[in-house]
N, C-alpha and C positions, 0 to 999 in steps of 0.2 A: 238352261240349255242355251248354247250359242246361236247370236242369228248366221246361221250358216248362208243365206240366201243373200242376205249385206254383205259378208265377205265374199261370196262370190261377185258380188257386183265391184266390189273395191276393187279385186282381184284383175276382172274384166276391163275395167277402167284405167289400171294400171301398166294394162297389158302384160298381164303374168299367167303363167300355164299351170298347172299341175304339177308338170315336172319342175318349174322353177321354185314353185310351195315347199316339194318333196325336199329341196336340195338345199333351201333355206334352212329348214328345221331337220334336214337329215335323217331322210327315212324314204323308203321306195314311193315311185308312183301310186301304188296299189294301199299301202297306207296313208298316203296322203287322202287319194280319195276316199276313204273306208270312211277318213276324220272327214270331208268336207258332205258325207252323205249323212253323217251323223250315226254313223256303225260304231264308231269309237270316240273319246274325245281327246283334245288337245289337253299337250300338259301344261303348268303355266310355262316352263321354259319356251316351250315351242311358241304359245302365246304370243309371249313377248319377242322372240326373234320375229316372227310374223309379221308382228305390228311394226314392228324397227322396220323391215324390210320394206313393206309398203308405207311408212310413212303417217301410218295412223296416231290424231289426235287421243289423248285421253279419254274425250267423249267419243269419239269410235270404237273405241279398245272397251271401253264401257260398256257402250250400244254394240258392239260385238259378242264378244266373249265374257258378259255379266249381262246377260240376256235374261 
């Protein structure tokens, strides 16, 4: 399961919204957060646009989403 709580802080730290996640990986606000509540999960594509988008190391993307 992802550490959803470290992407949020990445997230936060980055100063990214919701709606900016949503628009990254192309899909509404409301699935965006469904994924960052942990109602649904990412796929790898979305994944890795994600991590592209904010810039995540290897060992982030690892310690994220190979949680």
């Amino acid at each position: 399961m992802p550490n959803l709580d470290k992407l949020k802080g990445v997230m936060v730290e980055k100063g990214k919204t919701y709606a900016d996640g949503a628009r990254i990986i192309g899909c509404s606000i409301a699935s965006f957060s469904a994924k960052m509540n942990g109602k649904s999960n990412f796929t790898v594509p979305e994944a890795n646009d994600l991590s592209n988008a904010l810039g995540l190391s290897k060992e982030e993307r690892a310690d994220i989403f190979l949680a």
